[in-house]
PyMOL Python script that loads the backbone (N, CA, C, O; Angstrom):
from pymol import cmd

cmd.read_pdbstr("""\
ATOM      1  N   UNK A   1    -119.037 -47.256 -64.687  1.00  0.00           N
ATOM      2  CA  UNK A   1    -117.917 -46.468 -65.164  1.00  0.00           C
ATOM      3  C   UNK A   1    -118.382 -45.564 -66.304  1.00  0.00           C
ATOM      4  O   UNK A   1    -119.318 -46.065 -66.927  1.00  0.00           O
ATOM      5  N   UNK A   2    -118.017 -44.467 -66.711  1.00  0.00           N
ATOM      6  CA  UNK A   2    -118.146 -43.433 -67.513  1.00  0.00           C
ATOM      7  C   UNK A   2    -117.240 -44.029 -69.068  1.00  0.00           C
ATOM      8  O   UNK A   2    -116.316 -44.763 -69.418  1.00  0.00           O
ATOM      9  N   UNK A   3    -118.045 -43.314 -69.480  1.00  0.00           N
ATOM     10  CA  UNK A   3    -117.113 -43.520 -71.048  1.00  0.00           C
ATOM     11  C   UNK A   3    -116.401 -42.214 -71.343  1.00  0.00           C
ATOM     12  O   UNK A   3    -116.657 -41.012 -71.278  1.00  0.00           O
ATOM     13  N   UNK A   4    -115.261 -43.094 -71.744  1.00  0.00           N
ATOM     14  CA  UNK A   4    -114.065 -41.859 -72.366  1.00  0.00           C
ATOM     15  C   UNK A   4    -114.977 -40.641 -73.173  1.00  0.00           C
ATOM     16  O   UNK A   4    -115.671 -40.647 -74.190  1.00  0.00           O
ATOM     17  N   UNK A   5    -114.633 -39.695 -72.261  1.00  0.00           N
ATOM     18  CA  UNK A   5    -114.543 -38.230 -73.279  1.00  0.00           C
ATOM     19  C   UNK A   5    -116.023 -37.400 -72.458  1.00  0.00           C
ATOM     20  O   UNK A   5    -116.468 -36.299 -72.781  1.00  0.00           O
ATOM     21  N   UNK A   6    -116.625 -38.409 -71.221  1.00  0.00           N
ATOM     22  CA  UNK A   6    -118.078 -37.978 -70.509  1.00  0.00           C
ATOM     23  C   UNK A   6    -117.724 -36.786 -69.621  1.00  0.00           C
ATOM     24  O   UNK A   6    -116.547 -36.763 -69.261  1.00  0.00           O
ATOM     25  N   UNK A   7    -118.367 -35.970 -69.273  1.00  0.00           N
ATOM     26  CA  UNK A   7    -118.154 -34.678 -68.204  1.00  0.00           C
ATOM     27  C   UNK A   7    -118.644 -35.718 -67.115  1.00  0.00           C
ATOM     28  O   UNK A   7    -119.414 -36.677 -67.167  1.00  0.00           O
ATOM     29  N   UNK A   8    -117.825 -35.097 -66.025  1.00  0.00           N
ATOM     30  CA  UNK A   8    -118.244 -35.594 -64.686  1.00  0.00           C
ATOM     31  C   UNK A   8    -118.215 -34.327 -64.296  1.00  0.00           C
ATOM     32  O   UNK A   8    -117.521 -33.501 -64.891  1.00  0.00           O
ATOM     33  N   UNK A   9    -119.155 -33.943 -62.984  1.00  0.00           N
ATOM     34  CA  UNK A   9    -118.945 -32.875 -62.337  1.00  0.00           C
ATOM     35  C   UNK A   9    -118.922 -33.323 -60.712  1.00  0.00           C
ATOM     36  O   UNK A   9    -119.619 -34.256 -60.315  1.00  0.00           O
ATOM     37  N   UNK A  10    -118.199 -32.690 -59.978  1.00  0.00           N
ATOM     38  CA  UNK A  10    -117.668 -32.467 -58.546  1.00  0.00           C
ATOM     39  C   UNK A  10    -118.263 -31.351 -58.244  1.00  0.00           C
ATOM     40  O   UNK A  10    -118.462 -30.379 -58.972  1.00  0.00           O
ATOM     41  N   UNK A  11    -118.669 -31.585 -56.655  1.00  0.00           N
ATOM     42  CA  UNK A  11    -119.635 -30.085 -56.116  1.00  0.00           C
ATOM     43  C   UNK A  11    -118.999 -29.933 -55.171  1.00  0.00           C
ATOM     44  O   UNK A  11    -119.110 -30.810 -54.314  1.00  0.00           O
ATOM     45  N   UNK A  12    -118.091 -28.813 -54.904  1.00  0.00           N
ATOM     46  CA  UNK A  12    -117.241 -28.597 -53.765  1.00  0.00           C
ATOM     47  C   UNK A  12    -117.419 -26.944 -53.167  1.00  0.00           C
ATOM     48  O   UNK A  12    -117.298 -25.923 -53.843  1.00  0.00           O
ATOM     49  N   UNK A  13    -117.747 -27.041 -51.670  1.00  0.00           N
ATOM     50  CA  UNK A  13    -117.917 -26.381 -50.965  1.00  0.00           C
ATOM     51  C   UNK A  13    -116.049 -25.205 -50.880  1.00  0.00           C
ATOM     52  O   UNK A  13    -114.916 -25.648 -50.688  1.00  0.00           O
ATOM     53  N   UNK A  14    -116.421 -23.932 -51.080  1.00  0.00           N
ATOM     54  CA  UNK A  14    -115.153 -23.363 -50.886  1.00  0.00           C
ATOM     55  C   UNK A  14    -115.612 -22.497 -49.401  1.00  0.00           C
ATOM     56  O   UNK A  14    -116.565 -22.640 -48.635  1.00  0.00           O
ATOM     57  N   UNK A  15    -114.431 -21.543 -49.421  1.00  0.00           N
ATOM     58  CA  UNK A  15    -113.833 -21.341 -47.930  1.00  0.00           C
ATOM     59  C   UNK A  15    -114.985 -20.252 -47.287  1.00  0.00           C
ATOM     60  O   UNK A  15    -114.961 -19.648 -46.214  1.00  0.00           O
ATOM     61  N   UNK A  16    -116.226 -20.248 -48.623  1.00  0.00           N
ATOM     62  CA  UNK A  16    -117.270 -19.367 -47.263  1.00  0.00           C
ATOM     63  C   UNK A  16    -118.190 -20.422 -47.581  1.00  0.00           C
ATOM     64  O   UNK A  16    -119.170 -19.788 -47.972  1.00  0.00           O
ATOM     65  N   UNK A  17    -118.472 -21.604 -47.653  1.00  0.00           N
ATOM     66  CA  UNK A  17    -119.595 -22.164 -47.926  1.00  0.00           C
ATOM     67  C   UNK A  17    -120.818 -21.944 -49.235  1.00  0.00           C
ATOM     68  O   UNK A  17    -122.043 -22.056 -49.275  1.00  0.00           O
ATOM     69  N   UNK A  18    -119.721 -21.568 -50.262  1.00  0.00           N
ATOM     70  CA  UNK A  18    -120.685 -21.409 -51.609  1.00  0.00           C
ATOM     71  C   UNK A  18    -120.174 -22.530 -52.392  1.00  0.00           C
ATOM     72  O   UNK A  18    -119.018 -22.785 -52.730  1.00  0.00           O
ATOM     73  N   UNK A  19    -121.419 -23.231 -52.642  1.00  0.00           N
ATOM     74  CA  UNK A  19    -120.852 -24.644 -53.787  1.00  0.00           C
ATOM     75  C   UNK A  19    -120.209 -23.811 -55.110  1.00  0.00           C
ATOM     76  O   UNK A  19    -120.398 -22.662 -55.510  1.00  0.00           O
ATOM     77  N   UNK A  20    -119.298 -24.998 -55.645  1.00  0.00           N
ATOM     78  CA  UNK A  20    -118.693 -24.992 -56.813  1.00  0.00           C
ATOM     79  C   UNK A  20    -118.843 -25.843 -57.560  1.00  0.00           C
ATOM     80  O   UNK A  20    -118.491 -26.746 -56.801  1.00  0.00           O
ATOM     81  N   UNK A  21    -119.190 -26.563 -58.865  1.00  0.00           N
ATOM     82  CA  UNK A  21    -119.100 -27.377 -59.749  1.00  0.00           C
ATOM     83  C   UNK A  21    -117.666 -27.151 -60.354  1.00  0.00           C
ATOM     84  O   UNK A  21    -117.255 -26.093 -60.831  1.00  0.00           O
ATOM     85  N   UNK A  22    -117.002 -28.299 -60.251  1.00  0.00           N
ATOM     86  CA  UNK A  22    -115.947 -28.995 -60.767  1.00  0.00           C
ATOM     87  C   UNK A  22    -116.351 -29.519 -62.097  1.00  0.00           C
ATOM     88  O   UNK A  22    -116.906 -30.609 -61.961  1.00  0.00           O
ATOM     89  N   UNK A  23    -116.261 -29.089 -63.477  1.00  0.00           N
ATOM     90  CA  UNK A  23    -116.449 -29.887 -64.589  1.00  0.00           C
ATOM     91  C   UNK A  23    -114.800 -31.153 -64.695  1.00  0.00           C
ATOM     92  O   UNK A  23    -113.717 -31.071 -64.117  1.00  0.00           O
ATOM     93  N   UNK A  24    -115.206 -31.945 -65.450  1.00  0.00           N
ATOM     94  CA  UNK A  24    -113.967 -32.675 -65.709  1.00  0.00           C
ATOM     95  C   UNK A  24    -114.270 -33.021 -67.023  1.00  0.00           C
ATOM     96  O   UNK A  24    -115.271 -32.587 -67.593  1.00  0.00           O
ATOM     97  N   UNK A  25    -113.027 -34.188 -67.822  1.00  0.00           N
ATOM     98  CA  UNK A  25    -113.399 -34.648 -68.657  1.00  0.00           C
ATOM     99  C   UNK A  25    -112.720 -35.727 -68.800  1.00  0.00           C
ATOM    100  O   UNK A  25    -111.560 -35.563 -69.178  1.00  0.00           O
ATOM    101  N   UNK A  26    -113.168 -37.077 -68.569  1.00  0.00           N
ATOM    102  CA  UNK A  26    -113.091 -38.600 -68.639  1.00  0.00           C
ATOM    103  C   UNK A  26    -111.788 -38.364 -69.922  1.00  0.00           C
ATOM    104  O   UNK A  26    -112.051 -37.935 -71.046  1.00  0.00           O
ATOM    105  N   UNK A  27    -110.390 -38.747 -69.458  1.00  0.00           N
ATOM    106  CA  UNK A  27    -109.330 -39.165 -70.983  1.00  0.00           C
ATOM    107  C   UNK A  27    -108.756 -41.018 -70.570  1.00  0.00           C
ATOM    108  O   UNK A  27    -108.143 -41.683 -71.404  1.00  0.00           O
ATOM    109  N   UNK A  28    -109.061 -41.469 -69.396  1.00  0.00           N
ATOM    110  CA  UNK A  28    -108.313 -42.744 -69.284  1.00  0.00           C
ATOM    111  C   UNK A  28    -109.130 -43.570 -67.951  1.00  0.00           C
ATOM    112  O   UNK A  28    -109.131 -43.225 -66.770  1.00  0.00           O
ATOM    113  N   UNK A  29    -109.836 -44.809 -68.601  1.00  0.00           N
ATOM    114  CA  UNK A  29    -110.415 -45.732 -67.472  1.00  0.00           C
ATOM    115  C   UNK A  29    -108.851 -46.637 -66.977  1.00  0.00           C
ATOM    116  O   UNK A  29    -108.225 -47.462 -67.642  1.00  0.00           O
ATOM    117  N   UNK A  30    -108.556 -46.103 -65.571  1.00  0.00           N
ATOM    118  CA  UNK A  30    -107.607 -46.637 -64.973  1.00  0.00           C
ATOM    119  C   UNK A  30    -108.046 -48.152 -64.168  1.00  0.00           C
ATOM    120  O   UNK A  30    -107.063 -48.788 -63.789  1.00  0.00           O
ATOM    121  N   UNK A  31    -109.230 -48.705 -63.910  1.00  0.00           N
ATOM    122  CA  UNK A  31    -109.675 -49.672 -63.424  1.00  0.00           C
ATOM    123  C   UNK A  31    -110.632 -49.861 -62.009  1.00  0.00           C
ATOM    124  O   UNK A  31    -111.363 -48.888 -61.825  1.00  0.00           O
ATOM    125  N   UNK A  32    -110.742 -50.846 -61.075  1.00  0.00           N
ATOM    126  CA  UNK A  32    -111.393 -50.513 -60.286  1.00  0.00           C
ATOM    127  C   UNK A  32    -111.733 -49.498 -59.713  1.00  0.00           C
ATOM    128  O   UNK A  32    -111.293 -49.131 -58.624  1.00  0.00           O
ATOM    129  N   UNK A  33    -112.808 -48.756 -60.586  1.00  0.00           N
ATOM    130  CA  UNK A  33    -113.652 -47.503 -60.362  1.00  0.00           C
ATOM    131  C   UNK A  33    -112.963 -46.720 -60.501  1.00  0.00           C
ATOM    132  O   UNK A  33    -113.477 -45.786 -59.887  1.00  0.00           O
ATOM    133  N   UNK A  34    -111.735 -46.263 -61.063  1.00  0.00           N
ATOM    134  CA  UNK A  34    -111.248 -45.224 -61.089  1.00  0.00           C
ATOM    135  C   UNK A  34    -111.014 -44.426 -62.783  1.00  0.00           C
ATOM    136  O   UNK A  34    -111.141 -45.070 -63.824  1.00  0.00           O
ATOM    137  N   UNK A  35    -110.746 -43.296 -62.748  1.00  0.00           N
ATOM    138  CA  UNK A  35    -110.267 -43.078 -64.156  1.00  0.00           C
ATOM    139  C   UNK A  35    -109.519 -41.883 -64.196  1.00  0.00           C
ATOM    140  O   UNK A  35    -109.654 -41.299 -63.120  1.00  0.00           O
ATOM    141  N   UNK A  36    -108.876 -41.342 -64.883  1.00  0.00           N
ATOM    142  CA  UNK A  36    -108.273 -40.124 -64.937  1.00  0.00           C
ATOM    143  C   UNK A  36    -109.090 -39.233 -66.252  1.00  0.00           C
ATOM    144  O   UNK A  36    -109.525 -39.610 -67.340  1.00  0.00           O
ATOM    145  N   UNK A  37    -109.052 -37.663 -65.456  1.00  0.00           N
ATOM    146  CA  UNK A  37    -109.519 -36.996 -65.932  1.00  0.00           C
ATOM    147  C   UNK A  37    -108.827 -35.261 -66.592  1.00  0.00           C
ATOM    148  O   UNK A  37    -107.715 -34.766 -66.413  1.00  0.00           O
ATOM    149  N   UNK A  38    -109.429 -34.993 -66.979  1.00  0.00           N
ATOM    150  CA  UNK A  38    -108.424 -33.312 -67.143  1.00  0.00           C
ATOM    151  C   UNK A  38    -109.932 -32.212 -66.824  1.00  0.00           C
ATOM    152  O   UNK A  38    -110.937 -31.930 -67.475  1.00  0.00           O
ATOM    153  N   UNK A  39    -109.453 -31.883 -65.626  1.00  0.00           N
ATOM    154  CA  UNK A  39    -110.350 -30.545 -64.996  1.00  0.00           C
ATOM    155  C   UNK A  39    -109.970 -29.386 -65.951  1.00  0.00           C
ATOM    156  O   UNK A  39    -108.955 -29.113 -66.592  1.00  0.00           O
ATOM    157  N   UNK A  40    -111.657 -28.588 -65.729  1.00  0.00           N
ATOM    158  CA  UNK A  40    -111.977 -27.074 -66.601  1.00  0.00           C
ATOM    159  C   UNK A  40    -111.771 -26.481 -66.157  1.00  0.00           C
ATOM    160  O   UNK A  40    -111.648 -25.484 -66.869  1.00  0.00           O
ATOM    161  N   UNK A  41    -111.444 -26.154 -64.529  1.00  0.00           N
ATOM    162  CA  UNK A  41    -111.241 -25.055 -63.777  1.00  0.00           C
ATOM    163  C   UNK A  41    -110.622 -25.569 -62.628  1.00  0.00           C
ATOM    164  O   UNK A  41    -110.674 -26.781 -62.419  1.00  0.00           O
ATOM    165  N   UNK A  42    -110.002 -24.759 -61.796  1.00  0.00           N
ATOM    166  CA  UNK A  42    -109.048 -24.889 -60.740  1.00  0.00           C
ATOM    167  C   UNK A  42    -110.026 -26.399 -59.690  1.00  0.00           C
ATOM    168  O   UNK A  42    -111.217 -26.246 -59.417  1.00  0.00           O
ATOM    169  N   UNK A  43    -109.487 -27.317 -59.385  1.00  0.00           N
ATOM    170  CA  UNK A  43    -109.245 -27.941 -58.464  1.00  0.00           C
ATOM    171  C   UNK A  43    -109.371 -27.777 -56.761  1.00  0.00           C
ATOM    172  O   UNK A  43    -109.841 -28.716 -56.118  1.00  0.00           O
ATOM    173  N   UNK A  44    -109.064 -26.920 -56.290  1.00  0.00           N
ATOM    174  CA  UNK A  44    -108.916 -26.310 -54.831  1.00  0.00           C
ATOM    175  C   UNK A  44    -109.710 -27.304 -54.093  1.00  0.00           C
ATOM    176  O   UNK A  44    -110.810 -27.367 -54.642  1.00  0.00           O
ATOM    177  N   UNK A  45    -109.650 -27.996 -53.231  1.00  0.00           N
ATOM    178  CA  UNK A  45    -111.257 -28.088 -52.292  1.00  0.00           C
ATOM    179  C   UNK A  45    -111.202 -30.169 -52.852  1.00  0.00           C
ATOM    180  O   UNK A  45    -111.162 -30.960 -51.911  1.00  0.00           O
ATOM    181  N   UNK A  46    -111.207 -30.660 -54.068  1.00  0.00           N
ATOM    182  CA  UNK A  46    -111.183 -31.778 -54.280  1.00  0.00           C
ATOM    183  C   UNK A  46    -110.300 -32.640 -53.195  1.00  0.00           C
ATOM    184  O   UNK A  46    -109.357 -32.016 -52.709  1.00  0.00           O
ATOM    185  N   UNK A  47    -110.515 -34.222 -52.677  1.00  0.00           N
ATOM    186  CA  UNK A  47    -110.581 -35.248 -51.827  1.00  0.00           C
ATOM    187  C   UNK A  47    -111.272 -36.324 -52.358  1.00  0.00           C
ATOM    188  O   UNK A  47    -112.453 -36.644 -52.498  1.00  0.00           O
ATOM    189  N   UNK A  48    -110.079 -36.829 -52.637  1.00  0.00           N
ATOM    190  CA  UNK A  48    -110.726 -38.620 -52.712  1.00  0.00           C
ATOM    191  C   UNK A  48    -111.811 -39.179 -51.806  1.00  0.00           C
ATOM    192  O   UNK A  48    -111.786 -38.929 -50.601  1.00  0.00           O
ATOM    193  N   UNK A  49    -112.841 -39.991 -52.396  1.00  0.00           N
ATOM    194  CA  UNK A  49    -113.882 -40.072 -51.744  1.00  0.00           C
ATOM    195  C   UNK A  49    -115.104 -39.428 -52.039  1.00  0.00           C
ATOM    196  O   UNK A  49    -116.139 -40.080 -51.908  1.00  0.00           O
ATOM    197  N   UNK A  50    -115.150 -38.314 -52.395  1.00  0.00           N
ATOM    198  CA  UNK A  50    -115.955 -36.952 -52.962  1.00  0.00           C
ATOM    199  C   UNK A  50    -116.734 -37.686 -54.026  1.00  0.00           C
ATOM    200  O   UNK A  50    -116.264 -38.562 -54.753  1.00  0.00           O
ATOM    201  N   UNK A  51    -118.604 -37.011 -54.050  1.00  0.00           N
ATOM    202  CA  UNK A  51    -119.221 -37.451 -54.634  1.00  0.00           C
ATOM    203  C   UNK A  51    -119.130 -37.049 -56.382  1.00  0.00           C
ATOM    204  O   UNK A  51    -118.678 -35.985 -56.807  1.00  0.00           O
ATOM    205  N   UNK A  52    -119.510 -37.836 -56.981  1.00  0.00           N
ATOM    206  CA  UNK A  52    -118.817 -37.696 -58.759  1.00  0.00           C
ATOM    207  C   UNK A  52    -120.190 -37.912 -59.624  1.00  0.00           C
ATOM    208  O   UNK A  52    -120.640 -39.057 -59.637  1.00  0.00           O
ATOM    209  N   UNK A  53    -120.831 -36.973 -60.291  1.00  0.00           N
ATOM    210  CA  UNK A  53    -121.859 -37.370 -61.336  1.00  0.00           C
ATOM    211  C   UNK A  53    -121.361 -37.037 -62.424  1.00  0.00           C
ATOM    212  O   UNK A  53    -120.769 -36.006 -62.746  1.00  0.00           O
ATOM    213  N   UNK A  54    -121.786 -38.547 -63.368  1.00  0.00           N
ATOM    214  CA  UNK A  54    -121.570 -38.610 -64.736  1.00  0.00           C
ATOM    215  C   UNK A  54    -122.794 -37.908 -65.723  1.00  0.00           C
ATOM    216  O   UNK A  54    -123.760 -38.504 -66.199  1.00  0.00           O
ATOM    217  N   UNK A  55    -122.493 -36.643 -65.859  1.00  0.00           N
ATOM    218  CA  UNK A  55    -123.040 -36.363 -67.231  1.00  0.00           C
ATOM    219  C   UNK A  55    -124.032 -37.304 -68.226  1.00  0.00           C
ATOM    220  O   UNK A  55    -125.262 -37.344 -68.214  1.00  0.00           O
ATOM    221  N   UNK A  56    -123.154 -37.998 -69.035  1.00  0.00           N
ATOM    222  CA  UNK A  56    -123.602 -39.148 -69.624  1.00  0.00           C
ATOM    223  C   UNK A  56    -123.639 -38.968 -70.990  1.00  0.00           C
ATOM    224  O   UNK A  56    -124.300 -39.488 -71.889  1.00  0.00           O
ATOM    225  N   UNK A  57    -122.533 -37.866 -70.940  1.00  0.00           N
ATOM    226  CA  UNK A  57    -122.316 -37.178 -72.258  1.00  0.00           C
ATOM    227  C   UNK A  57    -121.364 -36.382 -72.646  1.00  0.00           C
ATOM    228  O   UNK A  57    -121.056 -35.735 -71.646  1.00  0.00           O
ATOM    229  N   UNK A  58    -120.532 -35.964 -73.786  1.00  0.00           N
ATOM    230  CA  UNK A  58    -119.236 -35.217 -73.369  1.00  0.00           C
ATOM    231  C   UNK A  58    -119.547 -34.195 -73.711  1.00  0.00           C
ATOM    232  O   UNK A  58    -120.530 -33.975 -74.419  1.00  0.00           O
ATOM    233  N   UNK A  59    -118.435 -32.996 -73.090  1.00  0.00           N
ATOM    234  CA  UNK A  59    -118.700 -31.936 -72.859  1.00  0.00           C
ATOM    235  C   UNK A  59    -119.508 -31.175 -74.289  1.00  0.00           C
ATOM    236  O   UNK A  59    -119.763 -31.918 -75.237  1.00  0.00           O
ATOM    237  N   UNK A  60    -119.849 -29.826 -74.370  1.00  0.00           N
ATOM    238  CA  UNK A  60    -120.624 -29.335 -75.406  1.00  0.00           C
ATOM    239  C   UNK A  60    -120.593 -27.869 -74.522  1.00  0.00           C
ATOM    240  O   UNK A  60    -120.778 -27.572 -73.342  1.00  0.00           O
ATOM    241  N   UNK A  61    -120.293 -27.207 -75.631  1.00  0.00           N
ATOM    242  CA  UNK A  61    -120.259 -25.547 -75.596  1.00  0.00           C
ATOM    243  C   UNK A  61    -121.265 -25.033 -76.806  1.00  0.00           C
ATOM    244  O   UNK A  61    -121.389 -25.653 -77.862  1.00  0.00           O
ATOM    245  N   UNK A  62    -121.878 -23.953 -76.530  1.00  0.00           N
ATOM    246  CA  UNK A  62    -122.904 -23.063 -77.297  1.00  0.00           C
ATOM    247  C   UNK A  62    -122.075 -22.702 -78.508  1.00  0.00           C
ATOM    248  O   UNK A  62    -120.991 -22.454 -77.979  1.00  0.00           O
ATOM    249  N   UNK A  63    -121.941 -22.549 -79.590  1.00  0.00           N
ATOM    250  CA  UNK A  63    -120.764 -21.598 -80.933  1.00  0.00           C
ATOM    251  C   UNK A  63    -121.909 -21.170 -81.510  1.00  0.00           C
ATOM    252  O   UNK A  63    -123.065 -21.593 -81.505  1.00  0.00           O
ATOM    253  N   UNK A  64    -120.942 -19.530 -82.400  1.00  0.00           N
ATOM    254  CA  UNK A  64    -122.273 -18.922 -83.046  1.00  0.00           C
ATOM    255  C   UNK A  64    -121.339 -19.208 -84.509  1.00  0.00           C
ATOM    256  O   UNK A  64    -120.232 -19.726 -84.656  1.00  0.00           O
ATOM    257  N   UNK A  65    -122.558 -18.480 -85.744  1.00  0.00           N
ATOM    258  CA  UNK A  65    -121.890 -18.078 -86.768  1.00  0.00           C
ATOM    259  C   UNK A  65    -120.162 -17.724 -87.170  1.00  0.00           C
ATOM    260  O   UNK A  65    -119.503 -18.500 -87.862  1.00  0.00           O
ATOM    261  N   UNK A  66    -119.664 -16.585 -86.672  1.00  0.00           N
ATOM    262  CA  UNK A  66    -118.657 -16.407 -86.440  1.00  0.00           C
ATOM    263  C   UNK A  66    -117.510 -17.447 -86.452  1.00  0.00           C
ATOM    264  O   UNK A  66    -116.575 -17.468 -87.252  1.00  0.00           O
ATOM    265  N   UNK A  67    -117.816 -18.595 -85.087  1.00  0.00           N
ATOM    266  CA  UNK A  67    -117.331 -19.496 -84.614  1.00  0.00           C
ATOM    267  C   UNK A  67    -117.228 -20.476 -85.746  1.00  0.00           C
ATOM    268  O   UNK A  67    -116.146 -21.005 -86.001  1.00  0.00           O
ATOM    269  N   UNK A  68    -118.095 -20.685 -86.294  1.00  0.00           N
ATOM    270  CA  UNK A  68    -118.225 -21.782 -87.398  1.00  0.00           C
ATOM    271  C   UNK A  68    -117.852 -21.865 -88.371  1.00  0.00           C
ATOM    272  O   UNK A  68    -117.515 -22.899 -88.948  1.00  0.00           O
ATOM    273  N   UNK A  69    -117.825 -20.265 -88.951  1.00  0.00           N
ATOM    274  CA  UNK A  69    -117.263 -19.942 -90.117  1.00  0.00           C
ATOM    275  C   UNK A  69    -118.103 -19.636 -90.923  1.00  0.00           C
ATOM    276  O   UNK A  69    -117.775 -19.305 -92.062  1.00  0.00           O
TER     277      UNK A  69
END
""", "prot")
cmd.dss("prot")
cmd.show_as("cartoon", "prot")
cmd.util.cbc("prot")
cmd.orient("prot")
């Protein structure tokens, strides 16, 4: 099982055959193997069953100066 707050990503084939990465982000271990998550980008194409890699780490974005203050 993933730890709260880990990116999982989903690789889903859309409607011409170009993969997509699904980012997610681990908010609730619901129990036998399952957990709930909050997706970065549209959904479309996801099915239970579908293969799931854990990151093993939570998400992280690039920030500059600006950003930081």
């Amino acid at each position: 099982m993933p730890n709260i707050y880990n990116a999982l990503v989903v690789k889903v084939c859309d409607i011409v055959n170009q993969q997509i990465n699904v980012t997610c982000e681990v908010q609730q271990l619901l129990g036998n193997n399952r957990v709930r998550v909050v997706a970065m980008s549209a959904t479309d194409g996801l099915m239970r069953g579908m293969e799931v890699i854990d990151i093993g780490a939570p998400l992280s974005f690039p920030v500059g100066g600006a950003t930081l203050g």
